[in-house]
C-alpha positions in Angstrom: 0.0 0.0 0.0 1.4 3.5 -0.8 -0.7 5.7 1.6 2.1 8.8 2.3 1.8 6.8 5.8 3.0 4.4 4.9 6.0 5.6 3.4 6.8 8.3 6.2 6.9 5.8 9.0 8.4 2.9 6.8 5.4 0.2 6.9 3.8 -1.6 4.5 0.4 -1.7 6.1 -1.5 1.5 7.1 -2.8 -0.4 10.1 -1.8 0.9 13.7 -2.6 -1.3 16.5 -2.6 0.2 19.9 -2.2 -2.6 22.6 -0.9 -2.4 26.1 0.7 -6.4 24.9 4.0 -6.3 24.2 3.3 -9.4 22.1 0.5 -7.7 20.2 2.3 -4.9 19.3 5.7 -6.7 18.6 3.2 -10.1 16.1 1.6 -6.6 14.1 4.5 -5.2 13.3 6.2 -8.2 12.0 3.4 -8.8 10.0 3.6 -5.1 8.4 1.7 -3.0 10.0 2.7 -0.3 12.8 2.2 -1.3 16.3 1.7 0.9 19.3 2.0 -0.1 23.1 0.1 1.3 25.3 2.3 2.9 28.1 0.5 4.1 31.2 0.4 0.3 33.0 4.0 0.9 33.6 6.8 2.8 35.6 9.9 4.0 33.5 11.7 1.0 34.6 8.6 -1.3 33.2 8.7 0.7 29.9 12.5 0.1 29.4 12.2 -3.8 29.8 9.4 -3.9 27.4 10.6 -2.1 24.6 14.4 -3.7 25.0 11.6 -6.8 24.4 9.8 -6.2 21.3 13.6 -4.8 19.8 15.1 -7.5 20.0 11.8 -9.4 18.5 11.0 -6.8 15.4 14.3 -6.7 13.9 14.3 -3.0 13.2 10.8 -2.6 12.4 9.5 0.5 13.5 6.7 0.6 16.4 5.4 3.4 18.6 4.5 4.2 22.4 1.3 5.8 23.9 1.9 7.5 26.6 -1.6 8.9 28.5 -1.4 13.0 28.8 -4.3 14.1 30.8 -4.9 18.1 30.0 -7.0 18.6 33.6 -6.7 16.3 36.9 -7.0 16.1 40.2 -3.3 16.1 41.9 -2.0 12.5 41.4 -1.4 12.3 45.5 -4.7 13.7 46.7 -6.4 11.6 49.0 -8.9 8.9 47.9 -12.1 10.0 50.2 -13.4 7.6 52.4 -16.8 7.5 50.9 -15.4 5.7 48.0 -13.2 4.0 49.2 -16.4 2.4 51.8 -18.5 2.1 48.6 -16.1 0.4 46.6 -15.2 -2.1 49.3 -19.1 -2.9 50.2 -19.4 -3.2 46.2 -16.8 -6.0 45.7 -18.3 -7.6 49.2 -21.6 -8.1 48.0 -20.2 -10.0 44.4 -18.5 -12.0 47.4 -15.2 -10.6 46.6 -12.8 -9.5 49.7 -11.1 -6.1 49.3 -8.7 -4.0 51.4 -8.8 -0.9 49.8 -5.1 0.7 49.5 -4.5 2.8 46.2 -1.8 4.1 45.8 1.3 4.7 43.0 -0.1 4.6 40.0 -1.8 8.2 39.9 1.7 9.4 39.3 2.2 8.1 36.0 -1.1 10.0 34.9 0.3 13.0 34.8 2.2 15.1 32.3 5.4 14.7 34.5 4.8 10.9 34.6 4.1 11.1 30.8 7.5 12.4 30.2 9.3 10.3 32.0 8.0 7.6 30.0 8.9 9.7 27.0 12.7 9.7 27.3 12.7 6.2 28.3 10.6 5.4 25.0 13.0 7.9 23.1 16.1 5.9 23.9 14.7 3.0 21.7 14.7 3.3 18.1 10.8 4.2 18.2 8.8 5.2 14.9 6.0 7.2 16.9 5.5 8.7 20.3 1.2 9.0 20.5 -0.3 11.7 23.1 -3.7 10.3 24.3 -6.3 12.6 25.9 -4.5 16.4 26.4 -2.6 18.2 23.9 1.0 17.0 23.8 3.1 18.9 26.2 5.7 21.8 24.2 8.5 19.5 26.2 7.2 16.2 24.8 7.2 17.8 21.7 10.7 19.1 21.6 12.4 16.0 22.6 10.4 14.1 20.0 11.5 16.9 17.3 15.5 16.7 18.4 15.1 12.7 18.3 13.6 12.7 14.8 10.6 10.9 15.7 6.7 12.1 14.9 4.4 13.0 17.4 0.8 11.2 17.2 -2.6 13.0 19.1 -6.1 11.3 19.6 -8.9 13.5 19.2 -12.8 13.6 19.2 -14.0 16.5 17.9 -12.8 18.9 15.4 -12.0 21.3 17.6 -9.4 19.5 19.7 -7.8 18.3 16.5 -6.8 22.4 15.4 -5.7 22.3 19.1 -3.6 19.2 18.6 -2.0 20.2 15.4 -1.6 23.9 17.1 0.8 22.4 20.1 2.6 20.4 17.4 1.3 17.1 16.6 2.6 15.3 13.4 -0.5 13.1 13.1 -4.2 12.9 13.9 -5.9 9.8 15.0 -9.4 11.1 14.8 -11.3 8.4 17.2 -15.4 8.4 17.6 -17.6 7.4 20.2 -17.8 3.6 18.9 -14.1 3.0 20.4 -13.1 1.4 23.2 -11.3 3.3 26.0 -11.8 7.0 26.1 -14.1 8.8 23.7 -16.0 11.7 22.7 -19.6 11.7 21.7 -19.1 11.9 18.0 -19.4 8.6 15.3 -16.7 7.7 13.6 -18.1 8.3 10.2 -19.2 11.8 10.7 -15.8 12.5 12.6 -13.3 11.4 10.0 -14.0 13.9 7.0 -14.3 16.8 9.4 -11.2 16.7 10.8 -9.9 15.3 7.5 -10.7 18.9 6.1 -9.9 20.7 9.1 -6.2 19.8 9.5 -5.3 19.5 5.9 -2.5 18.4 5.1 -1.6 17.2 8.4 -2.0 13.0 7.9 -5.3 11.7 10.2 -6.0 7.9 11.0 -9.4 6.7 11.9 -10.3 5.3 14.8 -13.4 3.4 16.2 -15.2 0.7 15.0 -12.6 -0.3 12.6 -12.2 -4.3 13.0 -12.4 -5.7 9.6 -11.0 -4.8 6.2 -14.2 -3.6 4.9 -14.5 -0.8 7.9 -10.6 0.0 6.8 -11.6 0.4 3.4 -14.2 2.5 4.4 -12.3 4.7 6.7 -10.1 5.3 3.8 -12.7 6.3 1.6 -13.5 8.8 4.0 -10.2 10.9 4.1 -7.9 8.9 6.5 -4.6 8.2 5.8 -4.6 4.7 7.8 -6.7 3.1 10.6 -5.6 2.7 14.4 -7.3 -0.1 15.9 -7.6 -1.0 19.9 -10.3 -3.0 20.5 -9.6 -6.1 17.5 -6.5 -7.3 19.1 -8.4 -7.8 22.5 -9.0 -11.6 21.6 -6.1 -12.4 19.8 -4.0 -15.3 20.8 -1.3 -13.0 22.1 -3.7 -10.7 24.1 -2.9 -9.5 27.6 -6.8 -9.8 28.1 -7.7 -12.1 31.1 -9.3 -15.4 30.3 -12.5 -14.4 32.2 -13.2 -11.0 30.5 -11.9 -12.7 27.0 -14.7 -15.0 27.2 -17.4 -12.3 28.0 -16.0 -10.2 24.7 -16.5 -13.3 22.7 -20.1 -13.5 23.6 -20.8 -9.7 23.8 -22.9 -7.7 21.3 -22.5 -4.3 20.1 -25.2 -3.3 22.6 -22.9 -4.8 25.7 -20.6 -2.1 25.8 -21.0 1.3 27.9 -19.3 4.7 27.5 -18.6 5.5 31.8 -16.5 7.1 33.8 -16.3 4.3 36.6 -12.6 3.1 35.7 -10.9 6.4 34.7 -12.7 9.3 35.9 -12.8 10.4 32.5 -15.8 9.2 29.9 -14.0 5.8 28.4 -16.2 2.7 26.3 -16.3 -0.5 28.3 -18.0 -3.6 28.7 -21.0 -3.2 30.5 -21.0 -4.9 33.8 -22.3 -4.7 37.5 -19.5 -2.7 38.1 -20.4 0.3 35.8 -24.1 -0.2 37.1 -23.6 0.7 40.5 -21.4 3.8 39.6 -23.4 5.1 37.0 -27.0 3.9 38.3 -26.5 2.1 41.7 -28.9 4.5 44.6 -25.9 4.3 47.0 -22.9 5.6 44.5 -21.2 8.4 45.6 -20.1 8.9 41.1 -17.2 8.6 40.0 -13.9 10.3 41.1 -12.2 12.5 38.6 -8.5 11.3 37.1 -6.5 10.1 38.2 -8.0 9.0 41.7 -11.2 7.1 39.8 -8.4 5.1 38.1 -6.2 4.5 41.2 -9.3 3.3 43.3 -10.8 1.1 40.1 -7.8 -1.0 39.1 -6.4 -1.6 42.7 -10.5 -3.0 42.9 -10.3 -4.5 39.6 -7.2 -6.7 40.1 -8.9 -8.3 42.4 -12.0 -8.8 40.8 -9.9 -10.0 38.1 -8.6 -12.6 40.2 -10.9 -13.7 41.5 -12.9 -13.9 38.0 -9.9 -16.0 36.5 -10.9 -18.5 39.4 -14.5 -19.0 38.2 -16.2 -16.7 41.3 -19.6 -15.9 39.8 -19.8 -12.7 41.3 -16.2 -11.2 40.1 -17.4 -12.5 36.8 -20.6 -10.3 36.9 -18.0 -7.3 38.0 -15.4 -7.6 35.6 -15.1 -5.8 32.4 -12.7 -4.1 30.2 -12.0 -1.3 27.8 -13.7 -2.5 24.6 -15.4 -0.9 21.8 -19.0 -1.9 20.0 -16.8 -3.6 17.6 -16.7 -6.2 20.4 -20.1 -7.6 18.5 -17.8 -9.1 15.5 -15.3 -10.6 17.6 -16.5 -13.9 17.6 -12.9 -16.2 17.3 -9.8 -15.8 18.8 -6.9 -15.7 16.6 -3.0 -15.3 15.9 -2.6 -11.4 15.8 -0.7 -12.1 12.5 -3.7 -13.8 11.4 -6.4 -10.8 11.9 -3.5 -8.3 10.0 -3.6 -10.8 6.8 -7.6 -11.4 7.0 -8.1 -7.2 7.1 -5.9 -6.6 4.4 -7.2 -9.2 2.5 -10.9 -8.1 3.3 -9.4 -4.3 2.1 -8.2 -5.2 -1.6 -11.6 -7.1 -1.7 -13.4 -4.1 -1.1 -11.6 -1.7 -3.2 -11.8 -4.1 -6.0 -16.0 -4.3 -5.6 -15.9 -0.7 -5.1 -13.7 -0.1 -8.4 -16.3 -2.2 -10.5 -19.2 0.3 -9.5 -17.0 2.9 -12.1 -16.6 0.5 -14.6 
């Protein structure tokens, strides 16, 4: 494929797959696409091991690193209040899971000091993109990407945070709608795309949400983008970090299963629905959600456990648990080599160009 993508970062496949799987991202880029690991599970320390990991497995192949850049939180070591901490443990008690609530050490890393730290770590590897998720990339992260030669990446939802992107200095647009999984704006894919297509001209975008298959790619395409970055496909792949439990709930899952809440993050993010995000959105006794980073420190110190307890076959930790997934979830069906689903979209792609071509003949 000669998208200008394509040729700027040095892949052969338009196809960006964000995945916080060092064996995702490491099986997706041997197989010719681009992929991206997600960086905000881990300290600088975490980061380094990882990446020495996938270089030694890509042979040169260029990858990239999302870091998470929050533009508004609460202070990383404000106090969790009590109220939540009381609901959250009475929560996991009634699914008949035991919790000692003790957060504490991740909210650090959400943070745009915690973001750059990951930054020089990721900029000591021979990296092909450094991605800014939620806030504008900060002018430092910027500047050290610039001096190391290496193109800066920005999510957006609307149009208007896309001119901002572009504005602090991002290289690339991955314009994401409200089908995606993880955190998302309120807009669909298909009307996002060709707005912020035309409104960053010529800045490269990629398309984002609801993009599993090589039809949707073709499609996404069609609409402006430059490539596709995809999250939520490589959730059930052989390789994926996913936990058994919640694997098997995605399988089964429709496009109606999945929720947009801000119980895990404190931020809106697309999720599986589950009793979890029922009592926080709905339940009569929630207190709502914390904002970030706090919600996040309280839910995954709750969530490992729930995981854990999910993993053993506990009914009630298998009602709770859930993951960042988007309404694509309804066409994952199988669970597959990564390598595999990389071949079967680009296959799926030149079949639809080729139908789409014989409409002009």
């Amino acid at each position: 494929m000669r998208s200008a993508i394509c040729e700027r970062l040095g892949v052969e496949f338009p196809l960006f797959a964000f995945s916080h799987c060092r064996d995702v991202v490491a099986a997706v880029t041997n197989a010719g696409g681009f992929g991206v690991l997600g960086a905000v599970a881990y300290s600088a320390e975490q980061l380094d091991t990882e990446l020495n990991w996938i270089d030694a497995q890509v042979g040169g192949r260029p990858y990239g690193v999302d870091v998470l850049v929050p533009g508004r939180t609460e202070g990383p070591r404000a106090t969790v209040p009590e109220s939540h901490l009381s609901f959250t443990t009475g929560l996991l008690q009634r699914y008949g899971v035991p919790f000692a609530a003790s957060p504490a050490g991740f909210g650090d890393r959400v943070s745009a000091r915690g973001a750059t730290e990951l930054i020089e770590v990721a900029l000591r590897h021979p990296v092909g993109l450094i991605a800014s998720a939620l806030g504008p990339p900060p002018p430092q992260m910027v500047s050290m990407a610039r001096e190391a030669g290496v193109p800066v990446a920005a999510l957006v939802g609307t149009v208007e945070h896309a001119r901002r992107q572009v504005a602090a200095g991002a290289d690339i647009i991955v314009a994401q709608g409200t089908e995606a999984g993880g955190h998302t704006g309120e807009i669909a894919t298909m009307v996002l795309v060709p707005q912020v297509v035309d409104a960053v001209a010529p800045v490269p975008v990629l398309a984002a949400g609801g993009i599993a298959s090589g039809r949707q790619m073709a499609a996404a395409m069609a609409l402006g983008a430059e490539g596709v970055w995809c999250g939520s496909v490589w959730l059930t792949t052989e390789e994926a970090e996913t936990p058994r439990s919640v694997k098997r709930k995605m399988l089964a899952a429709s496009s109606l299963d999945t929720v947009r809440s801000r119980s895990r993050t404190g931020k809106p993010a697309r999720q599986l629905a589950s009793a979890w995000t029922a009592a926080w959105d709905s339940g009569e006794d929630s207190p709502g959600p914390l904002g970030m980073p706090l919600q996040m420190v309280l839910a995954e110190s709750a969530m490992a456990r729930v995981v854990q307890a999910a993993e053993r076959g506990e009914p009630g930790a298998v009602e709770l648990a859930n993951y960042f997934v988007g309404q694509v979830v309804g066409q994952l069906d199988q669970v597959k080599p990564a390598r595999q689903v990389v071949y079967e979209m680009i296959e799926e792609f030149g079949d639809a160009i080729e139908r789409l071509s014989r409409l002009t003949e």
